[in-house]
C-alpha positions as CSV (number, residue, x, y, z in Angstrom):
1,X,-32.0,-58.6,65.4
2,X,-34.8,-58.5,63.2
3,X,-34.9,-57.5,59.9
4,X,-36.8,-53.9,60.4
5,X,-34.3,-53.3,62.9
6,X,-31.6,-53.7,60.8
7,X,-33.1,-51.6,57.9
8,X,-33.4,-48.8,60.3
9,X,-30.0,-48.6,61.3
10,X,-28.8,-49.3,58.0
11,X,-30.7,-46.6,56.3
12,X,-30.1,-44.5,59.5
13,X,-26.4,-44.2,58.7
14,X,-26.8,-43.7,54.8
15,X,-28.6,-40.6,55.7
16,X,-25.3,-39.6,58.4
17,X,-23.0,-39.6,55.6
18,X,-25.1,-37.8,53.2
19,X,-25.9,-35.2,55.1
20,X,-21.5,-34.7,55.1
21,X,-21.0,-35.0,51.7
22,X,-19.4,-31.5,50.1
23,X,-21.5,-29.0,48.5
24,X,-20.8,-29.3,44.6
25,X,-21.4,-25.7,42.5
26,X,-23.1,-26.7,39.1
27,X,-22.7,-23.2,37.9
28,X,-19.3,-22.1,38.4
29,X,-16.1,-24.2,38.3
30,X,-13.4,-24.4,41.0
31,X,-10.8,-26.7,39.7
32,X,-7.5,-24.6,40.2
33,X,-4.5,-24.6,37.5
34,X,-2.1,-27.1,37.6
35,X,1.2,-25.1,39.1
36,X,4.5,-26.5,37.7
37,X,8.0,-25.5,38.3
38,X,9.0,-22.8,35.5
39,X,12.4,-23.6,33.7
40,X,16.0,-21.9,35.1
41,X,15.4,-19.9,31.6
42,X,12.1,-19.6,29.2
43,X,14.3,-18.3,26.1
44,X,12.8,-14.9,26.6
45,X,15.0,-11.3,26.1
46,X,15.5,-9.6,29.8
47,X,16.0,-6.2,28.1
48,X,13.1,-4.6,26.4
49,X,13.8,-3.0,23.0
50,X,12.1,0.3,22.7
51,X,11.9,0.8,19.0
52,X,8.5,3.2,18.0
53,X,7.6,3.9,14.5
54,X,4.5,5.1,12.5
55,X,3.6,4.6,9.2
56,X,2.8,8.2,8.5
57,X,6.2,9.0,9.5
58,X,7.8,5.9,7.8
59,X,5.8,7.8,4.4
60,X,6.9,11.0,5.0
61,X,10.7,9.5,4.8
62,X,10.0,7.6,1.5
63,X,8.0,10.4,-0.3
64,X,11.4,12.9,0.6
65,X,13.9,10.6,-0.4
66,X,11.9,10.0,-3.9
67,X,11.3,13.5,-4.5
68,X,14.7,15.2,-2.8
69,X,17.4,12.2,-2.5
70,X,20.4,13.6,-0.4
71,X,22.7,12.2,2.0
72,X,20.7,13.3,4.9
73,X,17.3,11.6,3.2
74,X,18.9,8.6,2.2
75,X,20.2,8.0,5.8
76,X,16.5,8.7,7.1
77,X,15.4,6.1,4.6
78,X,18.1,3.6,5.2
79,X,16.5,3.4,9.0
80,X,13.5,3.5,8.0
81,X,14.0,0.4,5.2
82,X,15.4,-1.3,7.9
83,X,12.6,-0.8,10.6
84,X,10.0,-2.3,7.9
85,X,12.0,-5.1,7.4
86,X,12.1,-5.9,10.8
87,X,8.6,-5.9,11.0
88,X,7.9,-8.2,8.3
89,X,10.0,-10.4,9.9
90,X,8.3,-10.5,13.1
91,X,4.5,-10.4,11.1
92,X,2.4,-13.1,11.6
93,X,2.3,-15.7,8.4
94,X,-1.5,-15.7,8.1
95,X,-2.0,-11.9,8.4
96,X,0.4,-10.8,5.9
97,X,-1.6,-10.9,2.6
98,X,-4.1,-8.1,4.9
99,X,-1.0,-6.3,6.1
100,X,0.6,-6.0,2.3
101,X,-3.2,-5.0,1.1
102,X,-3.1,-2.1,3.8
103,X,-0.9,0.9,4.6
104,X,1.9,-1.2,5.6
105,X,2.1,-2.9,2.0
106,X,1.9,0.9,0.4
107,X,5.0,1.6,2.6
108,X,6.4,-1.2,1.0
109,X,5.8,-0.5,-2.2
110,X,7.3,3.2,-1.8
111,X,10.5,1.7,-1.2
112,X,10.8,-0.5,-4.2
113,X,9.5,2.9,-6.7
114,X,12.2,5.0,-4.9
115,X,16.1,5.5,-5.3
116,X,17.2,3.8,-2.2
117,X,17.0,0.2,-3.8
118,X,19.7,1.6,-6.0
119,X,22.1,2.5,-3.7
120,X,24.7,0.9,-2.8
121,X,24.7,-1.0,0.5
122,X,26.7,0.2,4.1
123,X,28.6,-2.5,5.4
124,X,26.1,-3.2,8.3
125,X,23.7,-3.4,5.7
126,X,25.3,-6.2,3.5
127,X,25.4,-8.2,6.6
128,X,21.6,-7.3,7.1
129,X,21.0,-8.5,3.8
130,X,23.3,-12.1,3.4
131,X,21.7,-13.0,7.0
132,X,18.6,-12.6,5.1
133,X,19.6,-14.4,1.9
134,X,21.0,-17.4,4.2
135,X,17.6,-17.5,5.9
136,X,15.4,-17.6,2.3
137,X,17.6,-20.1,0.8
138,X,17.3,-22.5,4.0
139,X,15.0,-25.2,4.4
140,X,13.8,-24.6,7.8
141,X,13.1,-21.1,7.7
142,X,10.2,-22.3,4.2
143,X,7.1,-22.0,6.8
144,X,8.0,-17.6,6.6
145,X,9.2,-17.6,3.6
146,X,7.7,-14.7,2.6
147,X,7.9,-12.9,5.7
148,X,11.9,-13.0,4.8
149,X,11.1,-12.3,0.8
150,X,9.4,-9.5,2.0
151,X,12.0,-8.1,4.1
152,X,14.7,-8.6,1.5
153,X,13.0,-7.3,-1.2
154,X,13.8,-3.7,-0.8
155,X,17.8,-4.4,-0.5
156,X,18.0,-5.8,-3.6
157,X,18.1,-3.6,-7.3
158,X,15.4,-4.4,-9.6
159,X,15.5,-7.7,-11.4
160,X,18.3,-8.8,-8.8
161,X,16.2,-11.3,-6.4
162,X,14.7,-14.1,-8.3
163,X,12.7,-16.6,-7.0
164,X,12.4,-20.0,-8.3
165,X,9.0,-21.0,-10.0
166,X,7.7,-17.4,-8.9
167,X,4.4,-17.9,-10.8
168,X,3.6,-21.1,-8.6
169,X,5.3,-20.3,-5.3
170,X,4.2,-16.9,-4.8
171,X,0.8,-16.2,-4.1
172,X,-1.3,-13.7,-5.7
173,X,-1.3,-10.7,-3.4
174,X,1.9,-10.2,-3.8
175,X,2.8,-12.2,-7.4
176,X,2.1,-8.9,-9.0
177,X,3.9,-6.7,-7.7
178,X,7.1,-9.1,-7.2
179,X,6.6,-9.6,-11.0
180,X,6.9,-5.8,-11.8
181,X,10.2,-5.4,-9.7
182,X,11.6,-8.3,-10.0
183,X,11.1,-10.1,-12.6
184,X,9.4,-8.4,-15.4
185,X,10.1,-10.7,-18.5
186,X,7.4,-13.2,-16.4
187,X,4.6,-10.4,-17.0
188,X,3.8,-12.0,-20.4
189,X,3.1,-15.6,-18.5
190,X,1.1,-13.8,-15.7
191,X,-0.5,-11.1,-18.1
192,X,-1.0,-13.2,-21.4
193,X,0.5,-12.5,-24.4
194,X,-0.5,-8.6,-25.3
195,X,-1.0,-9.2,-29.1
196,X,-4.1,-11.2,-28.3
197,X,-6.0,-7.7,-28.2
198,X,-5.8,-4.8,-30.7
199,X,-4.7,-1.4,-29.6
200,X,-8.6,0.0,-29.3
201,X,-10.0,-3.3,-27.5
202,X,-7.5,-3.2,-25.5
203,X,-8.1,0.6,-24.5
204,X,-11.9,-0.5,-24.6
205,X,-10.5,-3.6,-21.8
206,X,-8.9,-1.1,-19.5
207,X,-11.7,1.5,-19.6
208,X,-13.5,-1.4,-18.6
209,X,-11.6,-1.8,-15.6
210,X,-11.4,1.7,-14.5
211,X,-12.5,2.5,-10.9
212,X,-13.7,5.9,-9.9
213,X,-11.2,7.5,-7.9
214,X,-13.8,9.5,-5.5
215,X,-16.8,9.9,-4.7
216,X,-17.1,13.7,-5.4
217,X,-18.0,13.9,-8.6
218,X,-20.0,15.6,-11.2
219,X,-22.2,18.4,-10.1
220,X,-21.1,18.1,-6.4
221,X,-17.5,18.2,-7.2
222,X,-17.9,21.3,-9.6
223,X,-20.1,23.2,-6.8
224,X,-16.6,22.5,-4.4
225,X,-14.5,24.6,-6.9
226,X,-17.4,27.4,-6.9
227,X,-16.5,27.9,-2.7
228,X,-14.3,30.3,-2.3
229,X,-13.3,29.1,1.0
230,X,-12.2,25.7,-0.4
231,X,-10.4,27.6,-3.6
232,X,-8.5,29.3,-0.9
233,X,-7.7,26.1,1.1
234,X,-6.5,24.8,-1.9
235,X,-3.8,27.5,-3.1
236,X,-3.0,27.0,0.8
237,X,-2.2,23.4,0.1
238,X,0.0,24.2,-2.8
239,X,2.2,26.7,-0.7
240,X,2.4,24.5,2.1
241,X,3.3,21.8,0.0
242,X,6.2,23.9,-1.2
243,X,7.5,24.8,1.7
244,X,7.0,21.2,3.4
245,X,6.4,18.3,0.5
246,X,6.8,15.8,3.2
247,X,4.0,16.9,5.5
248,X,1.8,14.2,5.5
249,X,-1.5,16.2,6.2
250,X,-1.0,18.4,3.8
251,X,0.2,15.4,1.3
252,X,-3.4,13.4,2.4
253,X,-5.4,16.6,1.3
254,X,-3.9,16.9,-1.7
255,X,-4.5,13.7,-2.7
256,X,-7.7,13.8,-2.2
257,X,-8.1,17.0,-4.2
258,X,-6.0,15.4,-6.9
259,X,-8.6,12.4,-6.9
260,X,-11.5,14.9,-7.6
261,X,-9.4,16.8,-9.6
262,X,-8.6,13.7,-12.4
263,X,-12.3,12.0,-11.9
264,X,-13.8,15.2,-13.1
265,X,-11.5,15.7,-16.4
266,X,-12.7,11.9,-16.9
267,X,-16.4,12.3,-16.5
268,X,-16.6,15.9,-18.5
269,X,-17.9,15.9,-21.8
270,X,-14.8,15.9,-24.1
271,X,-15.7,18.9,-25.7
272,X,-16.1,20.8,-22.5
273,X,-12.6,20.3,-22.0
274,X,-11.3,23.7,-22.9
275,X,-14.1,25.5,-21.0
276,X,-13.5,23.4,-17.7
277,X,-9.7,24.2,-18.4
278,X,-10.8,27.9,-17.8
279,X,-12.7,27.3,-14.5
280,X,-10.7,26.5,-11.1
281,X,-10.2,23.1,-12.4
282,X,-7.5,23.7,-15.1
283,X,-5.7,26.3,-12.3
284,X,-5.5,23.6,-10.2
285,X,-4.3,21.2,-12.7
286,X,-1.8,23.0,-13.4
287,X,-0.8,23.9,-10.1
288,X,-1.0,19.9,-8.9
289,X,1.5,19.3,-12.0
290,X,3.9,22.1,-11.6
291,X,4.2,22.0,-7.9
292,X,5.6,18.1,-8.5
293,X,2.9,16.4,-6.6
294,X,2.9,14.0,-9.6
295,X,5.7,12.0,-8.3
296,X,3.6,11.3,-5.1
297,X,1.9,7.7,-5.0
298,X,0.2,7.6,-1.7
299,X,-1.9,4.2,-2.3
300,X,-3.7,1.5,-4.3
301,X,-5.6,4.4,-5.7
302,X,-3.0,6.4,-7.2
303,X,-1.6,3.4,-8.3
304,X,-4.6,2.1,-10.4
305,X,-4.5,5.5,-12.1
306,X,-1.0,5.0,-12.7
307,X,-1.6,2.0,-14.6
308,X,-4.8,2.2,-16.2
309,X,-4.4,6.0,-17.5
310,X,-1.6,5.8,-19.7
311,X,-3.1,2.9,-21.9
312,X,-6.7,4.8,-21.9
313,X,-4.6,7.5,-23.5
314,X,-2.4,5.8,-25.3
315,X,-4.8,6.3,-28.6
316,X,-5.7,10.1,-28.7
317,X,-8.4,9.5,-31.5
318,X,-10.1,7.2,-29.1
319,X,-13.2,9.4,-28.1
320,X,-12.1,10.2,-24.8
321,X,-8.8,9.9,-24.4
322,X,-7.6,13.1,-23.8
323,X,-9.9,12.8,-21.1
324,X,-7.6,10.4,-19.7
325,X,-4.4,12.4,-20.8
326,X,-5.9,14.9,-18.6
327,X,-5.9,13.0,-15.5
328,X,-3.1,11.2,-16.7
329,X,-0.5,14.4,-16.4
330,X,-1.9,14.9,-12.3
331,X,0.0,11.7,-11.3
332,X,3.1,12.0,-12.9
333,X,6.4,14.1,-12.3
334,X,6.7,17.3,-15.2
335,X,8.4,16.3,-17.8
336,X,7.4,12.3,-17.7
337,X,4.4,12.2,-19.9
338,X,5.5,12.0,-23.6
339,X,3.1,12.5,-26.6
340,X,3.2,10.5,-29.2
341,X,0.6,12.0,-31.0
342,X,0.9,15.8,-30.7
343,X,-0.7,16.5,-33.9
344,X,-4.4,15.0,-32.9
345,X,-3.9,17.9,-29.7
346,X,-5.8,20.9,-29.8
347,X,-4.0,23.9,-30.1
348,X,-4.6,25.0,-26.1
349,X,-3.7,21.6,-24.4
350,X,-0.7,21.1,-26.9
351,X,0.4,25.1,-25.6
352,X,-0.3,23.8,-22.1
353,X,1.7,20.7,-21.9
354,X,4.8,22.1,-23.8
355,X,4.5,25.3,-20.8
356,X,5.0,21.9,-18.1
């Protein structure tokens, strides 16, 4: 054979077996998964749990049992303690600083500012509790350790659960709080020491930090108390809220009128205070304080003017501090708010907080 023969026929069947090679998609794969035999058992519960809760509703409970503790709201809030903590233990660890900064932390937070942590616990609740305390005190269980502190928290009385080197081992989304409930004689380390700052600096230092609690303010908020439609809605909120305090629509709109409501008495002039005392404003002040809506802390806002008002009062010669006493008395209970300096009052407020 010569050799142009042979090229032929070689080449001849290189072109056969290409021609049978498979067709190969570039744009979409087709590898299949890998099937394997499952396990006789995968570890997973066979009976679903049906267990639906809100946070709303989980609110309403708290905000009753705060205002109105009875046997019937403190076995409403003993479920409801119970469902949160169960949550926190199932939370995912690097999601929990966002969930405490949220509604779900405010929930939380409820619980440790009302009664329930003072009760005393039902047995099925003591074992609830000592499962939990085994768990926070074990070695394995330190990768959600504070998913567990957070679910123990509100079954322990103030100052009862302590953690070791809290300052270092706790971060600071929830440091502060723990701090407050649990350990106060640390707030010195976590604060510095107060001495450090004289009474008006340190009242300048907390104006300094005040944020404004709406929006609404100035000449748009005082055109809101001129509509007689919303001065209507708003005696219709106070009436509602005394028929219902645990409503939680009517509790939202409230709070938001309360929000206006103390920004204003903070922005006015302090000597319009007696003339804006006479408007709409000062009637619904005084309804907002004697209806009890005080004890109401619905979230992080309430809660700043919880802590910030009483120190930016604390002085009443300071030039606007009764300003701040103002919108201090919205977000307390009657009968809370002490003054220590009666004498600097003018005649009208001093008549008006005494009639509280």
């Amino acid at each position: 054979m010569g050799l142009r023969s042979w090229w032929r026929g070689q080449w001849g069947r290189s072109s056969d077996a290409q021609v049978k090679l498979p067709s190969i998609n570039l744009v979409v794969g087709e590898s299949q998964p890998v099937q394997m035999e499952p396990p006789r058992q995968a570890g997973v519960p066979v009976t679903p749990v049906f267990k639906p809760w809100s946070v709303s509703r989980l609110g309403a409970i708290f905000r009753t049992v705060q205002r109105h503790p009875s046997p019937s709201s403190l076995s409403e809030a003993r479920l409801a303690r119970h469902c949160l903590s169960s949550y926190w233990l199932g939370a995912p660890v690097d999601l929990l600083e966002s969930l405490y900064g949220g509604s779900v932390g405010d929930l939380q937070r409820q619980q440790l500012e009302g009664p329930l942590p003072h009760q005393p616990l039902a047995a099925d609740e003591q074992q609830w509790c000592e499962a939990l305390q085994g768990s926070l005190d074990s070695p394995e269980h330190q990768t959600h350790y504070l998913n567990i502190l957070l679910a123990l928290m509100p079954y322990q009385p103030p100052g009862q659960l302590l953690v070791p080197d809290a300052l270092t081992r706790l971060p600071n989304w929830l440091l502060r709080d723990y701090v407050a409930y649990c350990q106060p004689e640390l707030k010195v380390e976590l604060e510095g020491p107060a001495g450090l700052l004289t009474p008006v600096a340190d009242a300048a230092a907390k104006a300094a930090e005040w944020v404004p609690l709406t929006s609404r303010r100035g000449q748009e908020a005082l055109e809101w108390f001129d509509s007689e439609e919303a001065l209507n809605r708003m005696q219709a909120l106070l009436n509602l809220y005394a028929l219902d305090p645990s409503d939680p629509q009517t509790i939202d709109e409230l709070a938001v009128l309360r929000r206006v409501t103390a920004q204003l008495w903070l922005d006015v002039d302090p000597e319009q205070l007696q003339t804006l005392y006479q408007t709409p404003v000062g009637i619904l002040t005084r309804g907002l304080v004697t209806s009890g809506f005080g004890a109401v802390v619905q979230d992080a806002s309430d809660r700043h003017a919880r802590a910030l008002l009483p120190t930016m009062a604390d002085d009443l010669s300071a030039p606007k501090a009764l300003n701040a006493l103002l919108a201090l008395i919205l977000f307390f209970p009657p009968g809370q708010v002490t003054v220590n300096q009666a004498g600097l009052l003018p005649e009208w407020l001093r008549d008006e907080l005494s009639s509280f």
